[in-house]
N, C-alpha and C positions, 0 to 999 in steps of 0.2 A: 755724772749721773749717780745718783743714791736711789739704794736700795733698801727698804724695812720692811723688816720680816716676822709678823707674830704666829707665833707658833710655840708649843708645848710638846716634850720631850717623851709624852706618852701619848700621843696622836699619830697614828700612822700615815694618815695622808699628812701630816708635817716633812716628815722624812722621805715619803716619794715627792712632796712637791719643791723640796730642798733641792734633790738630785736632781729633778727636771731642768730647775731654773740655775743649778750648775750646768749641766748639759749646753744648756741655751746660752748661757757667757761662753762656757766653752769654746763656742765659734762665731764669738760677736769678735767686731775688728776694732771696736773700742772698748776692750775686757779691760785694759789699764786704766780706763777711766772711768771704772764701776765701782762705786763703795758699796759693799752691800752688809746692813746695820741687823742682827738679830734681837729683835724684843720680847720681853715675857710675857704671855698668856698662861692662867692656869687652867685648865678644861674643869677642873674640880676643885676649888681651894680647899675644900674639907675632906678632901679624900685623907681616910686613915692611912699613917706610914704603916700599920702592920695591916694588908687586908686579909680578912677572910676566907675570900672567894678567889676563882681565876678569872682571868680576865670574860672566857666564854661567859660563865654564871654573873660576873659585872654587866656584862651587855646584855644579857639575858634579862634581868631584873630592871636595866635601864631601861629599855626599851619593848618590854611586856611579851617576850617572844620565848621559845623554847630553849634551852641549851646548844641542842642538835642545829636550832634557827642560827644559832647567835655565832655554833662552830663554821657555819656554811658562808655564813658572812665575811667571819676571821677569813677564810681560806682562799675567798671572795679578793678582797685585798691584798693579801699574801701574793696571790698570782699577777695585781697589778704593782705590786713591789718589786716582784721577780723582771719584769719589764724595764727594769732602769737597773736592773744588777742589784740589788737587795733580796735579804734573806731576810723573813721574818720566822720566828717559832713562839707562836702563836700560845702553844701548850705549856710552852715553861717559861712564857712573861709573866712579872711579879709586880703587879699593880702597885703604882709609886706615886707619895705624896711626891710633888715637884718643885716647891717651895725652894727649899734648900741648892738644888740642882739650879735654880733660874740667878739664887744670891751667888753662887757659886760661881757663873758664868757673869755677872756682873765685876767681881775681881779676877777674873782672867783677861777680861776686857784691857783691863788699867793694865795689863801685863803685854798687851797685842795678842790674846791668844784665843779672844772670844767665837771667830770663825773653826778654830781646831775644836774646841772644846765641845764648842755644839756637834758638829758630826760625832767627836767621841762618845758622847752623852745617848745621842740616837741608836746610835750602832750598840753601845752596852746594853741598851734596853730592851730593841725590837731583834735585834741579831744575839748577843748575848748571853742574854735574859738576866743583866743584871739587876740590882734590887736598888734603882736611884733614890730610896729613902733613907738609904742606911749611910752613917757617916762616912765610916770605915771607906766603902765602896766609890764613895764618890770621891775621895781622898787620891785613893789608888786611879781612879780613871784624870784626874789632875796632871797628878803623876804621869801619866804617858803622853802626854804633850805638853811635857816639860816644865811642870810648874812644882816647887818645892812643896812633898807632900805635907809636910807639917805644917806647913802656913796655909795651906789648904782645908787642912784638918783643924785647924784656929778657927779658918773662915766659917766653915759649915756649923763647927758645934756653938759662934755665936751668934744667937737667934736674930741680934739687931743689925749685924753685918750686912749692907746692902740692900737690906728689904725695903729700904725707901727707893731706892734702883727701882725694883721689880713693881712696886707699887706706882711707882712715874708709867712704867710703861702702860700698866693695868688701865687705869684713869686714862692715858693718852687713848687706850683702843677704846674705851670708852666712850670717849666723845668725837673720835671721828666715828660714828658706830658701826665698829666690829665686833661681829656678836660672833662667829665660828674662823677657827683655822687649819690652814696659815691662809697667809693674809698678807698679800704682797701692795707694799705704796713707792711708786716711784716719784720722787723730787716732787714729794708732799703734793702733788696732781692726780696722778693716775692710779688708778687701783686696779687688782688681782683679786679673788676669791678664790681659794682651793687648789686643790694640785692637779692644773690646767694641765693639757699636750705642749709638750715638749713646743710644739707650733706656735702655740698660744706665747710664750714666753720671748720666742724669738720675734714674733711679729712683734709686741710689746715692747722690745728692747730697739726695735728698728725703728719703729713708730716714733718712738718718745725722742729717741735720739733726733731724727729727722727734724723732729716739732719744733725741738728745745736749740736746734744749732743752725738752722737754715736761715740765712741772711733775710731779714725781713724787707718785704715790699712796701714803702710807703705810699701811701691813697692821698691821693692830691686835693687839698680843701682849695686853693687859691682858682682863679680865672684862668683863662687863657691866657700863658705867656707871649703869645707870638705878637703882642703889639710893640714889642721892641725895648720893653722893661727892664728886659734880662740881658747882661754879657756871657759870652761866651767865646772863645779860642780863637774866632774868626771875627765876631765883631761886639761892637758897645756903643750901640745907634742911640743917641738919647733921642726921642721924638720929640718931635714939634708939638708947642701947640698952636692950637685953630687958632687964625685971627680973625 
């Protein structure tokens, strides 16, 4: 079974709906035969790497509501992050172009490291509060799941590195249309939206398995056998015919 996963590294329902559908393999009995693919989504392609604003006064201005609205909201999610073991702080997120972070995880990939990298990426961000737009930072987060900081520090600072990666996936969600995430497709069939219950993911995972492995029944286009056509272990009658 394969698993792909669009999602962006400053989405918070990304990262609880990560955990979830970790949870749910957790206690699947065929977790050894899940691959499960991360693709890049950018929620913002033009988001400046230096912003301005915090994240409150971003969603404020997004979405035409007050600061005080937009805190209630954060805090809103914060509590349903707290529900799958996540911390978020809210207050000292540093609003991050993601470009870089997505080419980043496309050569970690080539290294087997693209499932580490993304949890570390998340966690830097929403736990953190690190700053995914800065080279330096992303370098250092490489670094701790084991990939040579200097060739990392290569990767990021050239611009052309892997951006055709990230642009494949862009275009892929594209036209199967995905317009919000994350964004779960199993064995290019079934789809996810959003960071489902915990339930959601395990019924999904049972479901498809079922579907995709259950010995098919075949429906019978021919006649009736029983005029003696057929052998079988006991006999092989050739009939007569009428004279």
């Amino acid at each position: 079974m394969k698993i792909e996963v669009w999602s962006d590294y400053v989405c918070p329902f990304c990262y609880i709906g990560k955990r979830r559908l970790d949870m749910a393999l957790s206690g699947f009995s065929q977790r050894g035969q899940v691959e499960v693919v991360y693709k890049s989504f950018e929620l913002d392609p033009n988001a400046p790497k230096e912003a301005q604003q915090s994240i409150h006064e971003m969603l404020a201005q997004k979405y035409s509501m007050t600061v005080e609205q937009a805190k209630e909201a954060n805090e809103n999610v914060g509590k349903q992050a707290e529900t799958v073991g996540l911390t978020y702080h809210f207050d000292e997120m540093k609003p991050s172009n993601t470009f870089d972070a997505h080419r980043l995880t496309k050569y970690a990939k080539t290294l087997g490291k693209d499932t580490e990298i993304t949890e570390a990426l998340l966690h830097a961000y929403f736990t953190e509060s690190k700053h995914l737009s800065n080279e330096e930072t992303l370098a250092e987060i490489a670094e701790t799941v084991g990939i040579d900081r200097a060739k990392a520090l290569e990767i990021v600072k050239d611009k052309h590195a892997y951006a055709q990666d990230v642009r494949h996936d862009q275009t892929e969600a594209q036209s199967i249309g995905v317009r919000g995430v994350p964004f779960f497709v199993i064995n290019k069939k079934y789809a996810i939206s959003g960071a489902q219950p915990i339930e959601t993911f395990i019924n999904a995972l049972q479901q498809v398995w079922q579907e995709e492995n259950q010995t098919p029944v075949l429906k019978p286009l021919s006649a009736n056998s029983s005029d003696g056509t057929v052998c079988t272990d006991e006999s092989c009658i050739i009939p007569q015919e009428d004279k």
